[in-house]
C-alpha positions in Angstrom: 0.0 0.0 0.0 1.4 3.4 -0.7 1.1 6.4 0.5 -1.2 8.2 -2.8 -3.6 4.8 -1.8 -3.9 6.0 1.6 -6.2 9.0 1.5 -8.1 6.4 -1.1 -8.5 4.0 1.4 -10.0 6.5 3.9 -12.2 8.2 1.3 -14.0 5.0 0.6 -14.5 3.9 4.0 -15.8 7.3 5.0 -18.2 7.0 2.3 -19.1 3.2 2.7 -20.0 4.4 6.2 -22.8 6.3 5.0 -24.8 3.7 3.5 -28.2 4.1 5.6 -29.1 0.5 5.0 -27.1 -2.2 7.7 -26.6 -4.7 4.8 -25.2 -2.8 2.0 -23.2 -0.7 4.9 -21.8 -3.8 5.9 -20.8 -5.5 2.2 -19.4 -1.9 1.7 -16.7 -2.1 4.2 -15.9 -5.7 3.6 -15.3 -5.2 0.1 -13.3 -2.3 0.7 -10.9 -4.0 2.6 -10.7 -7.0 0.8 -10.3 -4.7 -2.2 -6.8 -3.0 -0.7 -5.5 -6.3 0.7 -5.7 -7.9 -3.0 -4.1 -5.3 -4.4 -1.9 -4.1 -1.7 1.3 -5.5 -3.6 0.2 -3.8 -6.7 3.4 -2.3 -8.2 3.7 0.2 -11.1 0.8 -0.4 -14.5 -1.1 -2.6 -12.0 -1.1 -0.2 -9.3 -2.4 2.3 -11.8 -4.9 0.7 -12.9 -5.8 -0.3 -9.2 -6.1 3.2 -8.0 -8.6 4.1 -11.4 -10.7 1.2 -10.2 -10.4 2.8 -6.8 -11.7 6.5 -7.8 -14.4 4.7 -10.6 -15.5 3.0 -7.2 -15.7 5.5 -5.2 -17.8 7.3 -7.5 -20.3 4.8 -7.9 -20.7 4.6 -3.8 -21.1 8.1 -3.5 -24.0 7.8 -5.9 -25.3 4.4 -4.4 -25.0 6.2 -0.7 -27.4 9.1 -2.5 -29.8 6.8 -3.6 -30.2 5.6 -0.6 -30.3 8.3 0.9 -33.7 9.2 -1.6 -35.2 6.2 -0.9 -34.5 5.3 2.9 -35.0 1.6 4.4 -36.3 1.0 7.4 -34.0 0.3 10.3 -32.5 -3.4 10.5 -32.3 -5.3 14.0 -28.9 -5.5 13.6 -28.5 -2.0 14.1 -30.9 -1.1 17.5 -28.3 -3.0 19.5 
């Protein structure tokens, strides 16, 4: 992981953490994670093209987390404990 992945890394959890619904919150984070340990020995072309899928990605949460944010679920069980 490198330094320019960093503020990546923290831009997608921040916005992963806004996904009103538990679920999708949930998946979100996971997949973040498991994203940047995949690709956390990503050197040169491939980290390139790593940190593009990155930004596309992020993109597509922010507008996912606006979605939801239009059309709000009701609250899981999972999260009134």
């Amino acid at each position: 992981m490198t330094s320019a992945s960093l503020p990546l890394l923290r831009s997608l959890l921040r916005e992963g953490r806004k996904v009103n619904d538990y679920n999708f919150r949930a998946y979100a984070v996971r997949r973040i994670k498991a994203g940047f340990r995949m690709k956390e020995s990503a050197q040169g072309e491939e980290l390139t093209a790593a940190m593009k899928e990155g930004e596309e990605q992020l993109q597509v949460l922010r507008r996912q987390q606006i979605i939801g944010n239009l059309y709000p679920s009701e609250t899981s069980v999972m999260e009134k404990l």
